[in-house]
C-alpha positions in Angstrom: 96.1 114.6 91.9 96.2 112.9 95.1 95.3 116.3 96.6 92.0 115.8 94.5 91.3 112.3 94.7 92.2 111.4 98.4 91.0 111.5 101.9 95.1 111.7 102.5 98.1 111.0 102.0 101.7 110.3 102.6 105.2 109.5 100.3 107.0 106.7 101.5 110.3 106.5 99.0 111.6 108.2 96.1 114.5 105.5 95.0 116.5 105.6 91.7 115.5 103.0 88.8 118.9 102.2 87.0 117.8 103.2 83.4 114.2 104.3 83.8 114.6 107.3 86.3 113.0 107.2 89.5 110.4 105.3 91.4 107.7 107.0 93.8 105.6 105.2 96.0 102.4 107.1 97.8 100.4 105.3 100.5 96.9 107.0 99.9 93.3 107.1 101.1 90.9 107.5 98.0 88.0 109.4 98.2 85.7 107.0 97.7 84.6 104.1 95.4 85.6 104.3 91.9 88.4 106.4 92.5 91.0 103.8 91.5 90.1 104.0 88.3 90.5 107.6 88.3 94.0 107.6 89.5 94.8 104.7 86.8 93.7 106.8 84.2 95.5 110.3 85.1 98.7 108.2 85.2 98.9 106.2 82.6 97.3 109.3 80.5 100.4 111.5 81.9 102.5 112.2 79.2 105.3 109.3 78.4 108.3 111.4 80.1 106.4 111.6 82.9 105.3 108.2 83.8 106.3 105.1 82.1 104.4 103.1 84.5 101.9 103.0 87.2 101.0 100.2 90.0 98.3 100.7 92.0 97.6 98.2 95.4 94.8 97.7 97.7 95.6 97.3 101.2 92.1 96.0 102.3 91.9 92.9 104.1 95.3 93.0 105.3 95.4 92.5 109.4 96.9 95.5 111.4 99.4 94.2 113.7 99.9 96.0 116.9 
């Protein structure tokens, strides 16, 4: 999916969730406006054994700091 819907890219941790398997966290570039929803909706749509939760964050507006 994040193939499809973004510009790129990159995981940053796969860590274990004591009871509720595993949590993945992507920093990602979306394609565009609108996209969010997009992603939203292919993850909470995924079938329950798949994901039992999704989060997503914006990271605009947030200073770089060299």
């Amino acid at each position: 999916m994040l193939e499809e819907l973004s510009d790129r890219f990159k995981l940053i941790e796969v860590a274990p969730v004591e009871g509720h398997g595993v949590l993945i966290q992507y920093l990602a570039r979306l394609d565009g406006s609108g996209v969010e929803g997009a992603v939203m909706d292919r993850l909470l749509n995924a079938p329950s054994s798949v994901v039992s939760a999704a989060e997503l964050r914006s990271l605009k507006g947030l200073k770089k700091f060299s």
